[in-house]
N, C-alpha and C positions, 0 to 999 in steps of 0.2 A: 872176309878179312877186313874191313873196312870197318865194321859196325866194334870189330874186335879190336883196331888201330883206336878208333875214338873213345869206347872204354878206356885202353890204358892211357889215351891224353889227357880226360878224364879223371884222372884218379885212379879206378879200379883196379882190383890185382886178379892177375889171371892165377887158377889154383890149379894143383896135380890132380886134381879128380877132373874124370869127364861127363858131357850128357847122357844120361842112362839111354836116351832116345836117339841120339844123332852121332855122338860120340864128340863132337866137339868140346873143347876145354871152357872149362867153368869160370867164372868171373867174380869176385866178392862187391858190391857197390855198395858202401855202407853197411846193413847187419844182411842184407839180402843176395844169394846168391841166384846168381842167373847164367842162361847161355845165352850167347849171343846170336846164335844160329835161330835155334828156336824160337826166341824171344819173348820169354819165359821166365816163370821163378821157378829153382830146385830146391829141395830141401834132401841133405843130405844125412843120410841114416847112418849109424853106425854099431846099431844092436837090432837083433830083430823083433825085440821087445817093445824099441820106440819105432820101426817099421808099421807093427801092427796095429799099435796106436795111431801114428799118422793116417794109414789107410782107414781105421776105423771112425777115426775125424769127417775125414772127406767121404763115409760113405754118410755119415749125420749129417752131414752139409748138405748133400744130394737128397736124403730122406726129407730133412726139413724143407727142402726148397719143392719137393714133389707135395708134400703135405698142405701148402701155403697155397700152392696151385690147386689143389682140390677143395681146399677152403674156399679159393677166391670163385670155383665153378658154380658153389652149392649156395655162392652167395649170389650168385646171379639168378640161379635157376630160383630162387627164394624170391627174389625180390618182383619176378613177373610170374608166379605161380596162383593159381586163385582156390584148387581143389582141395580140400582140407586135409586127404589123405594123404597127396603126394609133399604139403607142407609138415605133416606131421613127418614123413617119411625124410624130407630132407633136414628135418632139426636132428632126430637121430642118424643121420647119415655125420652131422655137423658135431654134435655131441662126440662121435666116435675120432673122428678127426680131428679136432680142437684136443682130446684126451691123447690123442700118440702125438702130437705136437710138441704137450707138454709132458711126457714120458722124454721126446729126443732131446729137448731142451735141456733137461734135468741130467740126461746121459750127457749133454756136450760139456755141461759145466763142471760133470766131475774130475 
C-alpha cells in the first residue's frame, strides 16, 4: 500500500487493469506501466496477435542472450586451446553460433 500511496504522490495513475501475476492494480508512470506489488514492468495486450509477438520478442531476447553466452564459452575455450583438431572444432562450433545470432537478430528487427 505504501509503494502504491507514493506512486499516486508521484504523479502516476493507477488503471482498471490488474497484475496478471499478483492481481494488484496497475499504475501508468509516464509511457511505462508497472505494479507496484511486483515491482515490475507490464505490458498490456489487447489482441492475441500482438500477445504472440510480444512472447515471441522475449523468447529472441532469451535466444540471443543464450547464443552470446555460448559464444562467450567457445571464446574461452579458444583462447587456451593448443590442439588443432579441437581449435578447428571449436571455429566451427563458433561459425554455427555467430550464424543463429545473426538469423535471431535479423528475426528481432523485423
Amino acid at each position: 500500500m505504501k509503494r502504491m500511496s507514493d506512486l499516486l504522490k508521484s504523479g502516476a495513475t493507477m488503471l482498471s487493469e490488474t497484475c496478471p501475476e499478483c492481481g494488484s492494480p496497475l499504475f501508468k508512470v509516464g509511457k511505462e506501466i508497472i505494479c507496484a506489488k511486483c515491482n515490475r514492468p507490464v505490458v498490456i495486450v489487447k489482441a492475441s496477435m500482438e500477445e504472440g509477438k510480444i512472447m515471441g520478442g522475449r523468447v529472441l531476447e532469451d535466444l540471443e542472450q543464450t547464443l552470446l553466452s555460448k559464444i562467450g564459452e567457445i571464446n574461452t575455450a579458444i583462447s587456451s586451446e593448443e590442439d588443432s583438431e579441437k581449435l578447428s572444432q571449436h571455429g566451427k562450433n563458433l561459425t554455427i553460433w555467430l550464424d543463429a545470432l545473426d538469423r535471431v537478430r535479423r528475426l528481432k528487427s523485423t
